[in-house]
C-alpha positions in Angstrom: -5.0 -5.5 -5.3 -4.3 -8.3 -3.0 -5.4 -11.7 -3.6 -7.2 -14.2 -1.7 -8.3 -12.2 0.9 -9.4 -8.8 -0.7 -13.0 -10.3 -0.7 -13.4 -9.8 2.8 -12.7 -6.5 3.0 -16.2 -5.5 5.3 -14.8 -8.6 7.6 -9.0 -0.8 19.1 -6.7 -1.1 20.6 -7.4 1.1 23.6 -5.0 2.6 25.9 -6.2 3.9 29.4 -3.6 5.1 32.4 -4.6 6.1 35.6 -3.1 6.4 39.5 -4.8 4.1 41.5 -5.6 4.3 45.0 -2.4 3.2 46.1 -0.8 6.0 44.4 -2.7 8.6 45.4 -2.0 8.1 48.4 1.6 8.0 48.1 0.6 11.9 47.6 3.9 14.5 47.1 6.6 13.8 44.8 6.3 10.1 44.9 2.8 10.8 43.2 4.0 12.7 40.7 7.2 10.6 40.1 4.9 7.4 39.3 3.4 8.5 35.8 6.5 9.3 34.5 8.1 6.1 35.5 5.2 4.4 33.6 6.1 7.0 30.8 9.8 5.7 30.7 8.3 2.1 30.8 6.9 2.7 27.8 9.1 4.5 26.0 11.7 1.8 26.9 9.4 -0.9 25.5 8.8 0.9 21.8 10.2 -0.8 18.6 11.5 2.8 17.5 14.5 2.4 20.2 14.8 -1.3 19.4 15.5 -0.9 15.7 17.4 2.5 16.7 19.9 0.4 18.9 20.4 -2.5 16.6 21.2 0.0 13.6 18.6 -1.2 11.0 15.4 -1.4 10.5 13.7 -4.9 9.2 10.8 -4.7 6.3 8.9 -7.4 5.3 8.4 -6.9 1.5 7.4 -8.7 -2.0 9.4 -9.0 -4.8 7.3 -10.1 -7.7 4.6 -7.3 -8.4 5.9 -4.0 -10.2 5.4 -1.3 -9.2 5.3 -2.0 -5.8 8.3 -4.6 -5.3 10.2 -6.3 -7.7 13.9 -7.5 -9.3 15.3 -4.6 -12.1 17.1 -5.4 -15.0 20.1 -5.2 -12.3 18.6 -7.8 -10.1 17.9 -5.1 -7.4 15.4 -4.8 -5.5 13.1 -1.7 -6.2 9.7 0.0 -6.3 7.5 2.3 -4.6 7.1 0.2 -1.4 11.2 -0.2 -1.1 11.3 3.8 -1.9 9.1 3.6 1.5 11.0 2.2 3.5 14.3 3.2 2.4 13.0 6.9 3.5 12.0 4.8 6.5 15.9 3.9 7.1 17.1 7.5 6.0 15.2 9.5 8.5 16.0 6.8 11.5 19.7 6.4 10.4 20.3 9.1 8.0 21.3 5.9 5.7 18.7 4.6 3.7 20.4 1.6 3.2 20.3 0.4 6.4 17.5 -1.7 5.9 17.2 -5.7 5.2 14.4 -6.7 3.5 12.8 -10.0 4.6 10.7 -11.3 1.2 7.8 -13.0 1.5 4.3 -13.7 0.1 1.3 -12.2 1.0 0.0 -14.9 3.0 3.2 -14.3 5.7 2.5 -10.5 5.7 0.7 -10.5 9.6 2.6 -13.8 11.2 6.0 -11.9 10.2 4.6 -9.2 12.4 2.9 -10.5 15.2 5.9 -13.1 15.5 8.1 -9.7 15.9 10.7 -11.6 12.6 9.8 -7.9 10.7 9.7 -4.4 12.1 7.1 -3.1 9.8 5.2 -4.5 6.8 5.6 -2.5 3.4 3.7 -4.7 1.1 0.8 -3.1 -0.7 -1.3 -4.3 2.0 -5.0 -3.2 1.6 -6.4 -2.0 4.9 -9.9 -3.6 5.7 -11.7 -3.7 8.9 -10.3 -7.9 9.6 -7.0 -7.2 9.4 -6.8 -4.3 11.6 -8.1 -6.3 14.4 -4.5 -8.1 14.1 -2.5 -5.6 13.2 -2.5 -1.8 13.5 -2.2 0.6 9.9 -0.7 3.6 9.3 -2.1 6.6 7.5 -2.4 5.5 3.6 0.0 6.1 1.2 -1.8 5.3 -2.2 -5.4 4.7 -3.3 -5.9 1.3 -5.4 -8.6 0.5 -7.5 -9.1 -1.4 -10.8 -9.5 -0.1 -14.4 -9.8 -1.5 -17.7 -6.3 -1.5 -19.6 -6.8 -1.0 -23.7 -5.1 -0.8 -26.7 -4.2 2.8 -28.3 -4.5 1.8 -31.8 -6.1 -0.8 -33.5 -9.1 -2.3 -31.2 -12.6 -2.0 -31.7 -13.5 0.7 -28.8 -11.8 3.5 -27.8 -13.1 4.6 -24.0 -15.0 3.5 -21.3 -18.5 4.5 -22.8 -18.0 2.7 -26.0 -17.4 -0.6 -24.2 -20.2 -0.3 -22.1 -22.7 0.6 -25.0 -21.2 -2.5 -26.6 -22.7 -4.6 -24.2 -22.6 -8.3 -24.6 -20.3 -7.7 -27.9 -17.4 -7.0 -25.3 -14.8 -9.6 -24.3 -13.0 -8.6 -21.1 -10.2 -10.6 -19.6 -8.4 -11.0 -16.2 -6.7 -13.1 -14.0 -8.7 -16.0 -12.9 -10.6 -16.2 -9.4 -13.7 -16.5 -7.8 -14.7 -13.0 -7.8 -13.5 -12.3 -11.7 -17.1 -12.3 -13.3 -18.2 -10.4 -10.0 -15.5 -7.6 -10.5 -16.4 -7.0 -13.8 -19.7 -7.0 -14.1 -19.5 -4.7 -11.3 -18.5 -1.9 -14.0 -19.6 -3.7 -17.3 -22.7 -6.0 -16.6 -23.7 -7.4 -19.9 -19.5 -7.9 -20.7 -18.3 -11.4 -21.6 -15.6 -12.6 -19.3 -12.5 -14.4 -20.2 -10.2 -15.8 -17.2 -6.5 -16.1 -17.8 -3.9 -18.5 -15.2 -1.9 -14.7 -15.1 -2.0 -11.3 -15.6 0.9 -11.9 -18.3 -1.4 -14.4 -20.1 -4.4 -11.9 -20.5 -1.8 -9.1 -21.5 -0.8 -11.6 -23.9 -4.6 -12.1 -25.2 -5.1 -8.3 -25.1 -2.0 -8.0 -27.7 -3.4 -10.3 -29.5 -7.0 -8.7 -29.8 -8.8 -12.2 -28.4 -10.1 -9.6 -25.8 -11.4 -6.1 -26.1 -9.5 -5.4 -22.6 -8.0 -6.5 -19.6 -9.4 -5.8 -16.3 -5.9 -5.0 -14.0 -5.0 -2.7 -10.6 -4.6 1.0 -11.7 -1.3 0.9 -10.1 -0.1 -1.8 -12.5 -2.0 0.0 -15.5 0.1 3.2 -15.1 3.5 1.1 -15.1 2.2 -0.5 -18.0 1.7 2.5 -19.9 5.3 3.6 -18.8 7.1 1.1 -20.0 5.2 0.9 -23.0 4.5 4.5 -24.4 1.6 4.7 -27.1 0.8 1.2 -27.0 -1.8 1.2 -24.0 -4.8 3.4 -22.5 -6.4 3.4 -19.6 -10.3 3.0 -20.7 -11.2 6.3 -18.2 -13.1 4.3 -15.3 -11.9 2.8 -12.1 -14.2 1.3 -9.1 -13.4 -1.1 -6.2 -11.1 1.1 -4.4 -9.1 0.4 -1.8 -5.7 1.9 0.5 -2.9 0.9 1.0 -1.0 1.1 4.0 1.8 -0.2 6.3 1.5 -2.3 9.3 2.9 -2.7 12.4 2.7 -4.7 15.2 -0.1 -3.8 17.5 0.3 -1.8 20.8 3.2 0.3 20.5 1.6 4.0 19.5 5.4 5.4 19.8 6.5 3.3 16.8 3.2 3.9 14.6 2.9 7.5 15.4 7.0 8.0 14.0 6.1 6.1 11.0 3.1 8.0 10.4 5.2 11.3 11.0 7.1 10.2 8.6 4.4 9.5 6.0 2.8 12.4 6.2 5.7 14.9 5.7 6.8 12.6 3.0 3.3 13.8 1.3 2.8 17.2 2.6 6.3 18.4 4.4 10.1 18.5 4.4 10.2 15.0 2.2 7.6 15.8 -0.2 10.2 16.0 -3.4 11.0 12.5 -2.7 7.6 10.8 -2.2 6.5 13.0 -5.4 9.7 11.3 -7.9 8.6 8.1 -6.3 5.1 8.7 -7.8 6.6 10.5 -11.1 8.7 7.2 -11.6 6.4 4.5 -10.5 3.0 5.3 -11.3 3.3 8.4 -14.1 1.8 10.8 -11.6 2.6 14.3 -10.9 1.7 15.5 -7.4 0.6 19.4 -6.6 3.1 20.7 -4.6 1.5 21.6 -0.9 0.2 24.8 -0.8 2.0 27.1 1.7 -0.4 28.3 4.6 -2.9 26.7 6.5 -2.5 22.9 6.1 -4.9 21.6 3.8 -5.6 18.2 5.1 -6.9 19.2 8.3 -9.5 21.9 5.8 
């Protein structure tokens, strides 16, 4: 989940054309020749041909918060946001290398847009009602919410229910913030709270039993687990959930619509093998395969 601004997630662009009476009364061919000059207008104006021409296509991107975006072992640049927008590249260039990722914290996410210095925004960015007043979202691509990362072996509880009929006997750690003691008691009222400068410094308390669990995205719990077989559990409850999406700048529909086309056959179409060994590798999830027939997102 973001950071400072994830709080505020309950803080149109609307398109009309029309011949005027000018053009009416141009009547004949000249009125039927003047919405499809406007067409070309438009078309000529879209980021899609813009990024077509120059050859690449420009992300703005993190590199710092696994699974999403960060530095291998390698010192390359990978996760399931870069997966993204590498498909991005491959199905305007056929290459998906031809990309160049501009890295940048959360905080630059909608002046990189708006300012026109990135092309999209592939960034874990959680869609709420303030931001897409400044930018424009495409369809969602992953569901966040929080959970409560445990031990396997060796702590005191053992699920969910145990902790909560535990009560004030719990310890639960997190990041610090504002909203820590808020978050949790949201799922665990009576829990004590314990607020660590990092997520690596409450993982580190959490090894060391000082807390009972550590209150982390679900999308960094699964990585966890991964890289850590038999070690950690996922205490069975999420809440506070939130999408994630991609941004664009707004007013271009040509540009948003292509992404989204995109998107969606990457989850339900010709790139769906792709978008589910992104989720296999990243998050430890294995997708159905689309059912055949009537598309089931419009049942």
């Amino acid at each position: 989940m973001d950071s400072k601004d994830d709080k505020a997630m309950s803080m149109e662009r609307r398109g009309l054309f029309g011949i005027g009476a000018a053009g009416a009364a141009l009547g004949g061919a000249a009125g039927l020749l003047a919405p499809r000059a406007a067409q070309a207008q438009t078309v000529a104006r879209s980021k899609l041909h813009t990024v077509k021409e120059r050859g690449k296509l420009i992300v703005g991107t993190g590199s710092t918060n696994p699974p999403w975006h960060f530095n291998d072992a390698s010192g390359q640049l990978v996760g399931m946001d870069i997966d993204l927008a590498r498909l991005l590249a491959k199905s305007l260039f056929d290459d998906p290398t031809k990309v160049e990722f501009v890295l940048q914290g959360s905080d630059a996410r909608i002046p990189s847009l708006v300012t026109d210095k990135v092309d999209i925004v592939v960034q874990w960015m959680t869609i709420t009602p303030g931001r897409a007043q400044q930018v424009e979202f495409t369809i969602p691509y992953y569901r966040e919410g929080v959970g409560l990362l445990m031990l396997a072996r060796g702590g005191k509880y053992k699920n969910f229910e145990e902790l909560k009929a535990a009560g004030a006997a719990v310890t639960i750690g997190g990041m610090q913030n504002v909203f820590l003691e808020e978050w949790i008691h949201k799922a665990l009222p009576q829990a004590k709270v314990d607020a660590f400068e990092s997520p690596d410094a409450a993982m580190q308390a959490l090894n060391a039993r000082r807390i009972d669990a550590s209150m982390q995205d679900q999308s960094a719990m699964r990585w966890l687990m991964q890289q850590a077989p038999g070690r950690f559990v996922d205490a069975g409850y999420g809440w506070m959930p939130n999408s994630y999406a991609s941004a664009v700048k707004p007013g271009d529909p040509i540009w948003l619509n292509w992404i989204n086309t995109v998107y969606r056959e990457a989850m339900t179409g010709v790139d769906f093998d792709y978008f589910a060994a992104s989720y296999k590798k990243w998050f430890g999830i294995d997708l159905a395969v689309p059912k055949v027939g009537f598309p089931n997102e419009f049942a």
